[in-house]
N, C-alpha and C positions, 0 to 999 in steps of 0.2 A: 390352393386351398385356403379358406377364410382362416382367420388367427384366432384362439379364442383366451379370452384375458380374464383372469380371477381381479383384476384392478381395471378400473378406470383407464383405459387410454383416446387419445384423438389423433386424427388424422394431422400429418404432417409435410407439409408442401413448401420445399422454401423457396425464392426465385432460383431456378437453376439458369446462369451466365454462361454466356460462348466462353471459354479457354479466353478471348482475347482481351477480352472486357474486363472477367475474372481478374488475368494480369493487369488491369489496367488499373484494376481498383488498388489490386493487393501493390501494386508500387507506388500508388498517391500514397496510399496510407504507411507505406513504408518512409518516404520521403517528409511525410509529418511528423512521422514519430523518429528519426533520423535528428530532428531539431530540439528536440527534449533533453533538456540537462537536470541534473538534481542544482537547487539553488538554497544557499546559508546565507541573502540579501534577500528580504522583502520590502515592500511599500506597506507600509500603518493604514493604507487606502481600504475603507471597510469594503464588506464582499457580504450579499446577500446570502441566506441561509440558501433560498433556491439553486445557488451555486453545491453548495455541501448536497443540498436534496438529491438533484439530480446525478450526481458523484454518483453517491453510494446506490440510486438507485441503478446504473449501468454497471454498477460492480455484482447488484444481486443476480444478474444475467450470468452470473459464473456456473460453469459443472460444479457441484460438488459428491464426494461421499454419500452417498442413499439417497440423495438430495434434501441431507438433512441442514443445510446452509449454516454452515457452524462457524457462525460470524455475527460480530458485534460492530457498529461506528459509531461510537461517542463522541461528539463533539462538543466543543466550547469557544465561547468569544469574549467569555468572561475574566477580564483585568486581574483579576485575583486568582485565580484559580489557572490562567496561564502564570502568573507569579510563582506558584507553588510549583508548577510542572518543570519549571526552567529550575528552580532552586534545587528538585530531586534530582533533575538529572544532571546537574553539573555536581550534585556530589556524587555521585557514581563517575560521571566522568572525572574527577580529581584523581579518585581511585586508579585511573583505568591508565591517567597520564604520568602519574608521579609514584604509584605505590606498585603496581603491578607489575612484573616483568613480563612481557613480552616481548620481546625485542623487534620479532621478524612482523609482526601486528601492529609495531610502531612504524617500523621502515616500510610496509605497506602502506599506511596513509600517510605518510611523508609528502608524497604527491600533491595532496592534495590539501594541505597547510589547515589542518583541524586542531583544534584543541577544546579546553575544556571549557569554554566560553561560548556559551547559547543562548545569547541574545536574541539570535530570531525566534524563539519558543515565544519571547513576547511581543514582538515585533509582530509577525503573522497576524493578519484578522483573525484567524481561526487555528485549532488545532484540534484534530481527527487519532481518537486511539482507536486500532482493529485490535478487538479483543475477539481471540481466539476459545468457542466456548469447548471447552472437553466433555461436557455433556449437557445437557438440555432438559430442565424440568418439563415435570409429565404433569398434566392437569389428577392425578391422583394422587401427589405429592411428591411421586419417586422420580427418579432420573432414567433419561433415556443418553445411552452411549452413543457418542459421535466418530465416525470412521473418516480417515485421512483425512485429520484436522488440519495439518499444517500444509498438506497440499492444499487443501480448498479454499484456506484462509487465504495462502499466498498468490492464487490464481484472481480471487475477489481483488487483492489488493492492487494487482496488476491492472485490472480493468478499472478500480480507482484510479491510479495514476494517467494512464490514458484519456478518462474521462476528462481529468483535469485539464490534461495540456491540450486537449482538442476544443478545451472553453477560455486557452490562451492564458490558463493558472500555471504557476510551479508549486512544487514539493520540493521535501525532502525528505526518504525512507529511513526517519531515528529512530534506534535502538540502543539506546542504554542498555548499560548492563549489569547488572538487574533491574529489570523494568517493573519488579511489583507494586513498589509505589505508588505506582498510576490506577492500579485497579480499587487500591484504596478514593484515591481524589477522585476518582470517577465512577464512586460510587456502583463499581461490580461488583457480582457474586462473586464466591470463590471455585466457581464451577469454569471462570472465566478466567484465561489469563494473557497481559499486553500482547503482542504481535509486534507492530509496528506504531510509531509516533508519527504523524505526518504535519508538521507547519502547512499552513494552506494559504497562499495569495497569491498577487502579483510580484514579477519581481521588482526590487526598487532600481530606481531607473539609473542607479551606479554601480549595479550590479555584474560583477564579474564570478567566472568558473573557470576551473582548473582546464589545462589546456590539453584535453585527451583525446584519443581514439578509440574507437572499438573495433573490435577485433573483426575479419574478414569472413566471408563467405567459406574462402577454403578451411580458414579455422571450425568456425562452429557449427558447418554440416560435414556430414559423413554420409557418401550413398554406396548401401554395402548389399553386394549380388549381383546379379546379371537380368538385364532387361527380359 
């Protein structure tokens, strides 16, 4: 029987692949993104905006909530204003290493030899705040609510980082903590608030990463029932 819609919809066709092709793709792509590390060494090597462009435009390709895309990417390449970003979050990070107790948050990133010195905030050509908006001005003045913010934000952010390492950039997913600071220097509403910090470049060519694994197949699926 035909379908009949109170909204706008279009027909939808995507290539449908043999099962073997399917795999074929879904394990290149797994084998690329297999080689993606987060990196705290960049290269000063500037990086056109059309790098950022195209980012954020494969991250808008995200599901989201109503598909109200409740998502921000602010970027900057600006000297000064990466100055300020690195000064607020290394004082949040002071807090985090010296004042705070957490103990088992400390011996967590032990691994991975962090501290409170983030130098690549300046380093980076670029740096991308996902600001997460909790609602969304209405051309009549008011707000409209946004539904599963923090999934939709985090899913966009994901295909950001993808995007990046598939144009052979690294990151790194910063969060300061408390990240408000940033919605000040980057000039957001208050309807908006940080998500994640991302440094954006190349890595620098002495760059090293923690020496880790991730976790197995048998770990991070479960197939629960009977065929």
């Amino acid at each position: 029987m035909p379908r009949t819609h109170s909204h706008p919809f279009v027909p939808y066709s995507p290539q449908r692949l043999s099962d073997g092709e399917g795999l074929r793709r879904g394990r290149e792509l797994h084998e690329h993104l297999e080689t993606r590390r987060s990196v705290r060494w960049f290269s000063p090597e500037p990086l056109p905006l059309a790098a950022i462009q195209t980012a954020v435009r494969v991250a808008n390709t995200a599901p989201s909530g109503a598909h109200h895309q409740p998502w921000t990417f602010a970027a900057t390449r600006d000297p000064a204003l990466k100055r300020q970003v690195r000064a607020g979050a290394e004082e949040e990070e002071r807090r985090f290493y010296r004042e705070r107790s957490a103990p088992q948050w400390h011996d967590a990133l032990a691994p991975l030899e962090t501290n409170e010195d983030k130098e690549f905030l300046e380093v980076a050509p670029w740096l991308v705040v996902a600001f997460a908006q909790k609602s969304t001005p209405r051309p009549d003045g008011g707000l409209r609510k946004n539904y599963y913010v923090s999934e939709s934000v985090g899913i966009a952010c994901g295909l950001f980082i993808t995007a990046l390492h598939t144009m052979g950039l690294a990151t790194l997913t910063h969060t300061p903590s408390p990240m408000a600071f940033l919605t000040g220097l980057f000039g957001r509403p208050a309807t908006e608030r940080p998500f994640i910090l991302f440094p954006v470049g190349h890595p620098a060519d002495d760059c090293e990463v923690p020496d880790l694994r991730r976790k197995p197949l048998s770990e991070a699926l479960v197939v629960v029932g009977e065929a």
